[in-house]
Legacy VTK file of the C-alpha trace (Angstrom):
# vtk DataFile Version 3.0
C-alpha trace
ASCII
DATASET POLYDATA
POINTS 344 float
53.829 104.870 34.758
55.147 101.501 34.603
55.915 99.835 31.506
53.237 96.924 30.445
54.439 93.403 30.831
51.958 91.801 27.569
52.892 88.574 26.260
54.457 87.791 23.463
51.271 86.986 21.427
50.785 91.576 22.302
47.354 90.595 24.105
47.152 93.143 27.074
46.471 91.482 30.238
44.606 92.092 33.620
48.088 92.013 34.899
49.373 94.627 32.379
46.893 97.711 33.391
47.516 96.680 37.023
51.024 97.485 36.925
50.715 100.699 34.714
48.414 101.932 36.763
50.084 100.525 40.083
46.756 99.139 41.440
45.886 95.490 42.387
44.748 93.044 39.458
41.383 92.809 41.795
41.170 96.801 41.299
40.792 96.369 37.544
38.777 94.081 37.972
36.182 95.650 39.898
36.644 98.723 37.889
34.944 96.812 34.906
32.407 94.090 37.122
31.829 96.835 39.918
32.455 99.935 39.303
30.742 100.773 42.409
33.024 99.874 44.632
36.270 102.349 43.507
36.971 105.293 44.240
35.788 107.164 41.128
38.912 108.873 40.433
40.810 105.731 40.557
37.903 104.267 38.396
38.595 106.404 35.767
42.229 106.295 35.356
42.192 102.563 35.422
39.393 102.619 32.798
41.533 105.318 30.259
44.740 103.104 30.917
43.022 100.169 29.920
41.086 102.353 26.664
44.545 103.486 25.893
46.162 100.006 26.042
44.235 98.515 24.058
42.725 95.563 27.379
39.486 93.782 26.577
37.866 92.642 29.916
37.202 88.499 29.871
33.672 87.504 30.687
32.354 83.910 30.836
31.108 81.945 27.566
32.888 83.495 24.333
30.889 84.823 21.412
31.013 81.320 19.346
29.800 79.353 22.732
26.445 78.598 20.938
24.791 78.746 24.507
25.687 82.019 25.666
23.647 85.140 25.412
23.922 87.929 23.407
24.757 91.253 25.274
23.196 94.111 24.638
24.309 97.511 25.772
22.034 100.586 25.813
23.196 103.827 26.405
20.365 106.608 27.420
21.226 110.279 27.801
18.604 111.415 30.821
16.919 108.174 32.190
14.920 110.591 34.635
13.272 111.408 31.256
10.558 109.284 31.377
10.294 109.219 27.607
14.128 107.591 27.542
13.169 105.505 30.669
9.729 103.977 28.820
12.241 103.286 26.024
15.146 101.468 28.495
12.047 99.333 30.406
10.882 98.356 26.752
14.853 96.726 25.881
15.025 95.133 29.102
11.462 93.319 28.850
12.630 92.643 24.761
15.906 91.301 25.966
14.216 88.585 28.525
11.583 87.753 25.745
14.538 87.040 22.860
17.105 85.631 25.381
19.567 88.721 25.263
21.236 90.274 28.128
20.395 93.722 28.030
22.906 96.598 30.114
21.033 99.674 30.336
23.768 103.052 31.207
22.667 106.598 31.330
25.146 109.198 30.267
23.472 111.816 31.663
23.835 114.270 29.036
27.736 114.539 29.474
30.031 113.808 27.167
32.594 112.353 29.653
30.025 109.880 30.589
28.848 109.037 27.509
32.377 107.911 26.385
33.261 106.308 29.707
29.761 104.559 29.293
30.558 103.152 25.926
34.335 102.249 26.815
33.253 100.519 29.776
30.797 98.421 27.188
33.134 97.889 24.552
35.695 96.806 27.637
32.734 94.639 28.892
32.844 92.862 25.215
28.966 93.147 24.399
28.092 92.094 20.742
25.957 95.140 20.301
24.869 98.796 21.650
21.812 100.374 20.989
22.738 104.072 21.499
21.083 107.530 21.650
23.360 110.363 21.563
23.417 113.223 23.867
23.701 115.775 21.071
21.001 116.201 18.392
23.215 117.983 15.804
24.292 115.215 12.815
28.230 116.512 12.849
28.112 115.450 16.299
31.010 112.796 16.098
32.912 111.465 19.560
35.844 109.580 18.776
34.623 106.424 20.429
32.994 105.390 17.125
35.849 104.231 15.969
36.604 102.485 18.793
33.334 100.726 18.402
34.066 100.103 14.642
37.846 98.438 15.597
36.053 96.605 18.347
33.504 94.987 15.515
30.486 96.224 17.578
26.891 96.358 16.015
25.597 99.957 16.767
22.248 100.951 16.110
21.458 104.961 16.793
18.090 105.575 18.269
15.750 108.842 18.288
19.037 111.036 17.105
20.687 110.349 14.149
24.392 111.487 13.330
26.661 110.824 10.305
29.312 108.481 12.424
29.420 104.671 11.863
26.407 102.630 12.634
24.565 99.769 11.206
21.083 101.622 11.178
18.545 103.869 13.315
15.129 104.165 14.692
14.379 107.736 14.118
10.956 109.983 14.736
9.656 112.322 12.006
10.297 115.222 13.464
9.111 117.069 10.572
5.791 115.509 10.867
5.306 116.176 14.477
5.735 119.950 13.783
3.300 119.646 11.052
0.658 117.780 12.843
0.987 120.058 16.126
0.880 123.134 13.548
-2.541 121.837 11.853
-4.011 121.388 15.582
-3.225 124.786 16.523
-4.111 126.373 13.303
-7.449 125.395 13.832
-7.769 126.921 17.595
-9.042 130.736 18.164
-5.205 131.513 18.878
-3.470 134.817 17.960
-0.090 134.958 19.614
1.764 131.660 19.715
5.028 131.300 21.653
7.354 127.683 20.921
9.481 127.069 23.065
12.383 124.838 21.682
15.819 123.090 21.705
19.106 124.581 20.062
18.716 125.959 16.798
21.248 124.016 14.995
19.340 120.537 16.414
17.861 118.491 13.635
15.483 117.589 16.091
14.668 121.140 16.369
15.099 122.205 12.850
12.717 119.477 11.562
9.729 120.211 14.649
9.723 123.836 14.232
10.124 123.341 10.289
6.758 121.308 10.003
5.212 123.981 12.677
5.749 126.745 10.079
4.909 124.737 7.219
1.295 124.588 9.115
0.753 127.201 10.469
1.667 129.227 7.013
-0.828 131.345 5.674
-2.902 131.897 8.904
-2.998 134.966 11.334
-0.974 133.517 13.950
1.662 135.990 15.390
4.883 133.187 15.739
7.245 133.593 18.015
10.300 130.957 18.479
12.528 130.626 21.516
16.018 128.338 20.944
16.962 127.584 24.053
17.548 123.765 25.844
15.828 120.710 25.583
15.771 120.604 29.632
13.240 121.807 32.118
14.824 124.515 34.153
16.119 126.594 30.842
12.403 126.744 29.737
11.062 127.452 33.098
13.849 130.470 33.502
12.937 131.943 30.312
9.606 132.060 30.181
9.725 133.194 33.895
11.340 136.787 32.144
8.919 136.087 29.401
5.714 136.273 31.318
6.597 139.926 32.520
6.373 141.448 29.004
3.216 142.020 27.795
1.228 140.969 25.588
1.316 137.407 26.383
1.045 134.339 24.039
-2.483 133.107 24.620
-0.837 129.579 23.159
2.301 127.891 23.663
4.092 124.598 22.089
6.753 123.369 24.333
8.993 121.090 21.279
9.439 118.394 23.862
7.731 116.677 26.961
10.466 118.366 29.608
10.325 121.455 27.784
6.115 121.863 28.561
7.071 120.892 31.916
9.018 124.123 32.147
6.234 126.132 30.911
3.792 124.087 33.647
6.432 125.275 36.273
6.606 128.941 35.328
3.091 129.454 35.057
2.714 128.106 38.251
5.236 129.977 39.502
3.982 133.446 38.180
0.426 132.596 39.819
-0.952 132.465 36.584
-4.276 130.280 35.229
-2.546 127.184 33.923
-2.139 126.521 30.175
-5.045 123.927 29.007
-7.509 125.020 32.177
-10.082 128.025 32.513
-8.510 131.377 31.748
-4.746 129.649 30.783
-3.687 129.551 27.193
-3.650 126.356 24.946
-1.025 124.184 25.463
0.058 121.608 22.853
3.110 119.457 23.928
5.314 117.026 21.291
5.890 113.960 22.526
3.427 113.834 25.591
3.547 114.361 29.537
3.362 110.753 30.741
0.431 110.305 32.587
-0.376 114.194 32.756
-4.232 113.444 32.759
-4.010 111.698 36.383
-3.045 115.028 37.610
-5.630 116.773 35.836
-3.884 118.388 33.091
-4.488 116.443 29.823
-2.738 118.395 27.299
-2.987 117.268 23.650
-0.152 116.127 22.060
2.003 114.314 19.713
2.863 110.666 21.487
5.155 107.747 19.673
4.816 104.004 20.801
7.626 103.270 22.286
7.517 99.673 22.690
7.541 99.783 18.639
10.846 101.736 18.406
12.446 99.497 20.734
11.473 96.193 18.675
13.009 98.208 15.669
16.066 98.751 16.862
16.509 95.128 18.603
15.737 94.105 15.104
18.950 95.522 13.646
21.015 94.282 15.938
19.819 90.646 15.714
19.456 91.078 12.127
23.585 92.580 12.531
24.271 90.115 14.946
23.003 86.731 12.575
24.883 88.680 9.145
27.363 90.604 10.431
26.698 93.199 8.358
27.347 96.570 9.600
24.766 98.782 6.619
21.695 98.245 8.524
18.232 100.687 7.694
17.211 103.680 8.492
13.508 103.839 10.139
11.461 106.499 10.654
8.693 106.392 12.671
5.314 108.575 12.946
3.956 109.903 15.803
-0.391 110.228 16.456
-1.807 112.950 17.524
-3.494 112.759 21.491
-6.459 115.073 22.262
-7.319 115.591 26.021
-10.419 112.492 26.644
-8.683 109.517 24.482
-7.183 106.986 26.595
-4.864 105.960 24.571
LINES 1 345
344 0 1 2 3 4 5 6 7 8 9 10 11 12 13 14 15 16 17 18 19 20 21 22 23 24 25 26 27 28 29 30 31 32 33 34 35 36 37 38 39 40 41 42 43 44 45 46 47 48 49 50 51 52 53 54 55 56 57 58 59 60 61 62 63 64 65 66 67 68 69 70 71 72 73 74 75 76 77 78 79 80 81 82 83 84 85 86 87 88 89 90 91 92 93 94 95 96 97 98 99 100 101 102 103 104 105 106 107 108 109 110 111 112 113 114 115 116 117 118 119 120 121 122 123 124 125 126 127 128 129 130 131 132 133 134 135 136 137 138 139 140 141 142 143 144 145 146 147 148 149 150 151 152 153 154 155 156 157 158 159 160 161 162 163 164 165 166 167 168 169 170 171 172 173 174 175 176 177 178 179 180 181 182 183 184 185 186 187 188 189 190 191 192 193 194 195 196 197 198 199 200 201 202 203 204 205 206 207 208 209 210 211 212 213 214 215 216 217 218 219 220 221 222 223 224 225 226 227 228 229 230 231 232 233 234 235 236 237 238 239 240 241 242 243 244 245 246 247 248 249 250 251 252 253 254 255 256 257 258 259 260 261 262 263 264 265 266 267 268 269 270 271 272 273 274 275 276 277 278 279 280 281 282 283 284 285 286 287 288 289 290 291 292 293 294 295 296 297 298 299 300 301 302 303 304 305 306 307 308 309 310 311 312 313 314 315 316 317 318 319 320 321 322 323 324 325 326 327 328 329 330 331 332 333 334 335 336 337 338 339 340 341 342 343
């Protein structure tokens, strides 16, 4: 590697990571303004050269140009979700409304491309990032928080909440989704109920399936609880085995909306009546199916506005951005419960 030619001021040039990483200045560059373009191994080595040296990529107006516009980084972990894509839609229409340039990056549940994702926004030089982690487990701590802390960005945490520096979250109460789904089902002629959740050690998880028991305590229901993945495809697989050992649950809660897909997917598969129509079991679902009732399966369901949970958290980071505090709040927010009929 060749040695870095800085100034004598220590700033790290364009110039600098070119030569260490023997590329053209125009290839850094693009790395940072489009990415597209490169090579993605070459991509990524200039990008951890530049981490490593310490470069911070120019942009136009600087942060005390009273006419330039905030930027706004958000960093989604499965935008194919269409829970975490109604969320990024919601900060991009927010951002045109208060004048703020909003990046939206997915990370697609990898924690290479998480941190490559926020280093390419820190390198970027955006004032804030609003930022929902891939893991749901509090002691989940990357090392590019403190990156984001020397870099004196505003990060607010959304949906998952961990214990590493932020100014303040938007969080659901995941305790009282399990509780209201719990109450629903108590009050169905059920007998066998199957849940089908996320890891164990989640505090997602730990709080739904917490507020589930709390419920359904006391009543005749035979539980049973599956850990397994947030995803799709690990639900599906399971309760494909599942469904060939008798005696079946005549109800299932799937903990999330791509989790009941999964369940949708193996009944299917195993040619069975579908959960929530003649001869299927009940089906409750926490967070909601987008749109499920245009294909004629309106399950009910614990749904969250959205649109709410975005204003919250583009509220801490203006409210960072005008004090430059960095101890924002914590807010919690409730879900309603969504019976098969209601429109809304």
């Amino acid at each position: 590697m060749a040695k870095p030619t800085s100034t004598g001021t220590g700033r790290i040039r364009l110039k600098d990571v070119a030569v260490a990483a023997g590329v053209s200045p125009i290839t850094v560059s693009r790395a940072f303004s489009a990415p597209g373009q490169l090579h993605p191994q070459t991509r990524q080595r200039v990008l951890e050269l530049a981490r490593t040296m310490g470069y911070m990529a120019k942009r136009g107006p600087t942060k005390n140009d009273a006419n330039r516009r905030p930027v706004i980084g958000v960093i989604n972990p499965q935008l194919n979700n269409p829970y975490f894509h109604e969320l990024a839609c919601a900060f991009s229409q927010l951002g045109e409304m208060r004048r703020m340039d909003v990046l939206i990056m997915d990370s697609h549940d990898s924690p290479a491309q998480e941190e490559a994702a926020v280093d390419r926004l820190i390198a970027c030089g955006v004032d804030g990032i609003i930022l929902t982690v891939i893991s749901a487990d509090m002691r989940y701590q990357p090392a590019y928080f403190e990156r984001l802390e020397r870099a004196n960005i505003a990060v607010i945490l959304v949906d998952r909440e961990v214990t590493a520096p932020h100014y303040g979250g938007v969080y659901i109460d995941n305790l009282d989704c399990g509780y209201q789904a719990g109450t629903w089902m108590k009050g169905q002629p059920v007998e066998r109920l199957l849940i089908l959740s996320g890891p164990s050690d989640s505090l997602v998880t730990i709080g739904r399936v917490s507020g589930l028991r709390e419920a359904l305590a006391g009543s005749h229901i035979a539980l049973e609880v599956h850990y397994g993945d947030f995803s799709m495809v690990p639900a599906e697989h399971f309760l494909n085995e599942r469904l060939g050992r008798p005696p079946l649950p005549d109800a299932l809660i799937g903990i999330n909306n791509q989790i009941t897909l999964g369940i949708l997917a193996a009944y299917r598969r195993a040619g069975l009546p579908l959960p929530e129509q003649p001869g299927g079991p009940r089906l409750f679902c926490i967070d909601g199916i987008a749109r499920a009732e245009l294909l004629g399966v309106d399950i009910p369901s614990i749904r969250h506005d959205l649109v709410t949970m975005a204003t919250q958290a583009m509220d801490l980071v203006e409210d960072a951005l005008q004090s430059g505090s960095r101890q924002g709040a914590r807010q919690v927010v409730r879900g309603h419960l969504h019976l098969p009929g209601e429109t809304s």
